[in-house]
C-alpha positions in Angstrom: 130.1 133.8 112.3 129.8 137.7 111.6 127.9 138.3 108.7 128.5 141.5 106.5 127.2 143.3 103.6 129.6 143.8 100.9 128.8 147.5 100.8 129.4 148.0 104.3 132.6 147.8 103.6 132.6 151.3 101.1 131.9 154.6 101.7 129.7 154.9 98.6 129.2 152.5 95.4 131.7 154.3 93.4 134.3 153.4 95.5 133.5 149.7 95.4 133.1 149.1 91.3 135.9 147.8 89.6 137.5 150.4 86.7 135.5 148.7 84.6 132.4 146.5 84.7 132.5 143.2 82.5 129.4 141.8 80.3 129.1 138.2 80.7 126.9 136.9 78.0 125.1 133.2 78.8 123.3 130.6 76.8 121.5 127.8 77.2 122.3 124.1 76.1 122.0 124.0 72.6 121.1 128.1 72.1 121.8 129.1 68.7 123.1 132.1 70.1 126.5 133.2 69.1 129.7 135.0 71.4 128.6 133.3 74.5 131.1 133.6 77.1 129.2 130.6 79.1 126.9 127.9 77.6 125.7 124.6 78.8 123.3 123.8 81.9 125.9 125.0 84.2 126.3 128.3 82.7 124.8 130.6 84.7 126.6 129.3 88.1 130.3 129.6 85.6 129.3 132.7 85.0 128.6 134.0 88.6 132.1 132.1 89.9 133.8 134.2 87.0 132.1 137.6 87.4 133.7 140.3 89.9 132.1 143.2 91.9 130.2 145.3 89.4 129.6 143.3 86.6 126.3 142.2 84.6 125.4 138.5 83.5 123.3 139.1 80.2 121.1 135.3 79.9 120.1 134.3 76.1 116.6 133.2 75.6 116.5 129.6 76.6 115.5 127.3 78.9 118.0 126.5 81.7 117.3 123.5 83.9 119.7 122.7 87.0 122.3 120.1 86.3 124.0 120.6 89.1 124.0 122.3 92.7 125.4 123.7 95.8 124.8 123.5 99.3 124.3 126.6 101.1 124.2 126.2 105.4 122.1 128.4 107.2 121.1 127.9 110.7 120.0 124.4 110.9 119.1 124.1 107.4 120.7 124.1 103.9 119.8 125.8 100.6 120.4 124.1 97.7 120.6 126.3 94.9 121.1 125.7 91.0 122.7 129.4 91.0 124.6 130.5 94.3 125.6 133.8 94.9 128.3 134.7 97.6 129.7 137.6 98.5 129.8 139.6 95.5 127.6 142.3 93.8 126.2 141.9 90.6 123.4 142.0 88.2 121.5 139.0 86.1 120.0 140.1 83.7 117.3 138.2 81.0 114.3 139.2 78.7 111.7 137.5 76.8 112.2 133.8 76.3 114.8 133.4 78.9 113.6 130.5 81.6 115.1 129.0 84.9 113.0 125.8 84.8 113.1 123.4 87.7 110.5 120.5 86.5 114.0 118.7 85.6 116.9 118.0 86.3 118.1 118.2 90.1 115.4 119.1 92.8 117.3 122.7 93.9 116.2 126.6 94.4 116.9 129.0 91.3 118.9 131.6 93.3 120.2 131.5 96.4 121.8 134.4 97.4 124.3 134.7 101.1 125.6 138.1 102.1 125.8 139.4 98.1 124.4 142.0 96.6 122.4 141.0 93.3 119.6 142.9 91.0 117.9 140.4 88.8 116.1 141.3 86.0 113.3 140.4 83.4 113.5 136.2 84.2 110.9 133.5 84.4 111.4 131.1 87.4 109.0 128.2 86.7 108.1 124.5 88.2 110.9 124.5 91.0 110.3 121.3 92.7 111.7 119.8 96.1 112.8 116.4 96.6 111.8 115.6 100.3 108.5 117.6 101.2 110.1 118.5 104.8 113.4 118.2 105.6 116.3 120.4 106.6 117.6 120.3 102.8 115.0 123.9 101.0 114.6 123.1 97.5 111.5 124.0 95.3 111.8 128.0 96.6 112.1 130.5 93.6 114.8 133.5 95.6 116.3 132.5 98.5 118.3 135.4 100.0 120.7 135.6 103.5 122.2 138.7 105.1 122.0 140.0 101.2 120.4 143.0 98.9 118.3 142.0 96.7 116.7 144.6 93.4 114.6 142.2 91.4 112.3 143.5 88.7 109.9 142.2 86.1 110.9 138.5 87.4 107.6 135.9 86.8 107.5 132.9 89.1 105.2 130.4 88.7 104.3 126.7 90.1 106.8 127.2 93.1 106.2 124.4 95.2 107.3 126.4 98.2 108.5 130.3 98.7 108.7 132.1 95.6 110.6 134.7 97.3 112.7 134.3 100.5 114.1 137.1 102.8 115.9 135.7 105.8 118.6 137.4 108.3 119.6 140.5 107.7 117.9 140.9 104.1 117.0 143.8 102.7 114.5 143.4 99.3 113.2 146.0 96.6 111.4 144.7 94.4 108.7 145.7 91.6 107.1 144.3 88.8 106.8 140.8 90.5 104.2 138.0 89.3 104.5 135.4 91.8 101.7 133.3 90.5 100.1 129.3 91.1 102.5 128.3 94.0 102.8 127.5 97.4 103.8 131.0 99.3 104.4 134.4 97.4 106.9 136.1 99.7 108.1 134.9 102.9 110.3 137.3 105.5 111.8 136.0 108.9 114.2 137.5 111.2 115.3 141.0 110.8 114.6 141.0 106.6 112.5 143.8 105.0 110.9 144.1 101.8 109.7 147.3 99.6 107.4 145.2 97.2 105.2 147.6 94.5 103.6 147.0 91.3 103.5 143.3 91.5 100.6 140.7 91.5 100.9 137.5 94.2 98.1 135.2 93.5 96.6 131.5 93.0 98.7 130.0 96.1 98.1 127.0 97.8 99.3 128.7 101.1 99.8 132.6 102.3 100.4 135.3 99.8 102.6 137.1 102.0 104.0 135.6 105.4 106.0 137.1 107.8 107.5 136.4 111.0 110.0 137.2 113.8 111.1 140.7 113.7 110.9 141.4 109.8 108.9 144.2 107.8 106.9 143.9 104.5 105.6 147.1 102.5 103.4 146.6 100.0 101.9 149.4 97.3 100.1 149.4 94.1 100.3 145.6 94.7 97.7 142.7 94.5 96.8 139.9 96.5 94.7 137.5 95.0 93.0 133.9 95.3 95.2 132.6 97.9 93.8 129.5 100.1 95.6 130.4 103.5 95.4 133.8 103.9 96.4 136.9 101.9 98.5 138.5 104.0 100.0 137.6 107.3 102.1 138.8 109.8 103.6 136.3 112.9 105.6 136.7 115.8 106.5 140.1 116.1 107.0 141.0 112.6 104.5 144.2 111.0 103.0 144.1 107.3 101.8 148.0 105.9 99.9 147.8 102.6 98.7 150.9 100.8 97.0 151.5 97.3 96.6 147.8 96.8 93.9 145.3 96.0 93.7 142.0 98.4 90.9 140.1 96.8 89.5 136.7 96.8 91.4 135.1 99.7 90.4 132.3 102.2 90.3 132.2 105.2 91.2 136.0 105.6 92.3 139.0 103.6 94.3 140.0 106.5 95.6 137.7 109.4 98.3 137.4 112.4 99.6 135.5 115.1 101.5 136.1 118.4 102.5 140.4 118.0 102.3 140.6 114.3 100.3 143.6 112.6 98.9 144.3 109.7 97.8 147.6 108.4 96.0 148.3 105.3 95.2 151.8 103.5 94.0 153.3 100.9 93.3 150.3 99.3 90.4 147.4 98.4 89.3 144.5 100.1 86.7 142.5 98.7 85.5 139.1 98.3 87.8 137.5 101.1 86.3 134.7 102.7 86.6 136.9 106.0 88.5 140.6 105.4 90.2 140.3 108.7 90.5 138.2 111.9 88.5 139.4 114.3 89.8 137.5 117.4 93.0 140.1 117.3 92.7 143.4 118.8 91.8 146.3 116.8 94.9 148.0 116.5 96.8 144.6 115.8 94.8 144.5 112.2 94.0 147.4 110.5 91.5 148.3 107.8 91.8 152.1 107.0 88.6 153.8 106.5 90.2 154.8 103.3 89.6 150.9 102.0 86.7 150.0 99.6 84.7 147.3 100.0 83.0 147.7 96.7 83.7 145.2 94.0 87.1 146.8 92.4 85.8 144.8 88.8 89.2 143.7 88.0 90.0 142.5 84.2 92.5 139.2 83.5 95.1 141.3 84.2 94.2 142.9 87.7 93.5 146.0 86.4 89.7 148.0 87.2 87.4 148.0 84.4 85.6 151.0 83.2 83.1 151.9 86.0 85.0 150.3 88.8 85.2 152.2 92.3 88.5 152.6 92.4 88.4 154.7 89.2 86.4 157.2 90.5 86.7 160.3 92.6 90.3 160.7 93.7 91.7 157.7 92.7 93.0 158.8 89.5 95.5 160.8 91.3 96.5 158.4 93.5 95.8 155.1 91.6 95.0 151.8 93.7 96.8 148.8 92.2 99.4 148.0 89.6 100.6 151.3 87.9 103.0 149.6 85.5 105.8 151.9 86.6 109.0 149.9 87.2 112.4 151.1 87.4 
């Protein structure tokens, strides 16, 4: 099957909205929120099948568990996702309080997202579980986008007991403001998917921070990588990772690792207190430490900022900060 983007098919975004964009307002079960145009557990999904080309689903603060799901076929597996987007171009939209919790309800992915075109915004994805550990039925992933376009900002995962965020085919993913914190894997690319990643923290994993493999590019800025148990960034396969004015800290067994043709290059940046900083089996140029990185202790506060008297404070580095900048879109 030939897969397309939906904005392939316009010569610019103007000529692909509707005359006018809709507001689709969501609550959860029992929200005391008034004029919703959705409510219940299955709200979000009625929402999505109502919404056309254009249009933004606003989510009331609540918690929304997955009642029910769809199945979702790609290659030899299937994504089962509690929200499904296909197809269409939109925006989800939350803010404080709002939460897509998987600890109940039916073992599923929070968004999964084929050939569509979606910005989400301002959400907390917690606790999304999988029924069978392995199998060729993905649950417990946080994002999980095909051949789609993905703008996600100020989105929190945490306790994802597998990808927090998932780029496969064709995807193409900007995203800033992330905290993908206390899962399994941060961001995972494959095939031909790309990712612009900035301001955003990936830490406390039980596996990689950042995985890639196949032909698929990762670039990561102002970013840090943190505390992760199997690796904090890795490339496979034939896939590249750059990272630049970012902090990759604490990480066992490397900082910075590959397999097969993958690459890694890292610049202007800090590396410190990684089991290992880099693999050294791999040939120079395959992983690459700038000699614009410090090694120094960054002294990073609760919040992955440098404290007063770190390094990466000093000389230069105010005009071109390393680490979260807190500018989002």
């Amino acid at each position: 099957m030939i897969r397309k983007f939906p904005l392939a098919l316009c010569a610019g975004i103007a000529l692909c909205a509707p005359a006018s964009a809709e507001t689709l307002r969501v609550c959860a079960e029992d929200s005391p929120a008034e004029a919703c145009d959705f409510s219940g557990h299955d709200a979000i999904q009625a929402a999505v099948d109502h919404a056309a080309d254009g249009d933004e689903i606003r989510l009331a603060p609540g918690r929304y568990v997955p009642a029910s799901v769809r199945d979702v076929p790609f290659q030899d597996i299937v994504a089962r996702g509690m929200v499904v987007v296909r197809d269409k171009r939109l925006s989800i939209e939350g803010g404080e309080g709002v939460v897509l919790d998987g600890a109940e309800g039916v073992p599923s992915i929070a968004f999964v997202l084929e050939n569509a075109d979606v910005t989400l915004r301002n959400l907390e994805i917690r606790d999304f579980r999988w029924e069978e550990e392995e199998d060729d039925t993905y649950d417990g992933h946080g994002v999980f986008a095909i051949d789609s376009r993905v703008r996600a900002n100020g989105i929190v995962m945490r306790g994802i007991v597998k990808m927090a965020l998932t780029g496969r085919g064709r995807t193409l993913i900007d995203a800033s403001g992330l905290r993908l914190l206390d899962g399994h894997l941060g961001i995972w690319l494959e095939e031909t998917a790309h990712a612009h990643v900035h301001d955003s923290v990936i830490a406390g994993g039980d596996s990689a921070g950042i995985a890639t493999y196949g032909d698929s590019t990762l670039h990561l800025f102002n970013s840090v990588v943190a505390n992760n148990t199997d690796d904090g960034i890795y490339a496979a396969d034939n896939s590249t990772i750059v990272a630049a004015q970012s902090i990759i800290v604490e990480n066992a067994p490397y900082g910075i690792n590959a397999a097969g043709n993958g690459r890694v290059t890292v610049r202007a940046s800090s590396i410190h207190g990684n089991s290992t900083p880099a693999n050294t089996e791999f040939e120079p140029d395959q992983l690459i430490i700038g000699d614009d990185v410090s090694r120094a202790d960054p002294m990073l506060d609760a919040h992955w900022r440098p404290q007063p008297g770190s390094p990466l404070l000093a000389g230069d580095q105010a005009q071109m900060p390393i680490g979260p900048t807190g500018e989002q879109p």
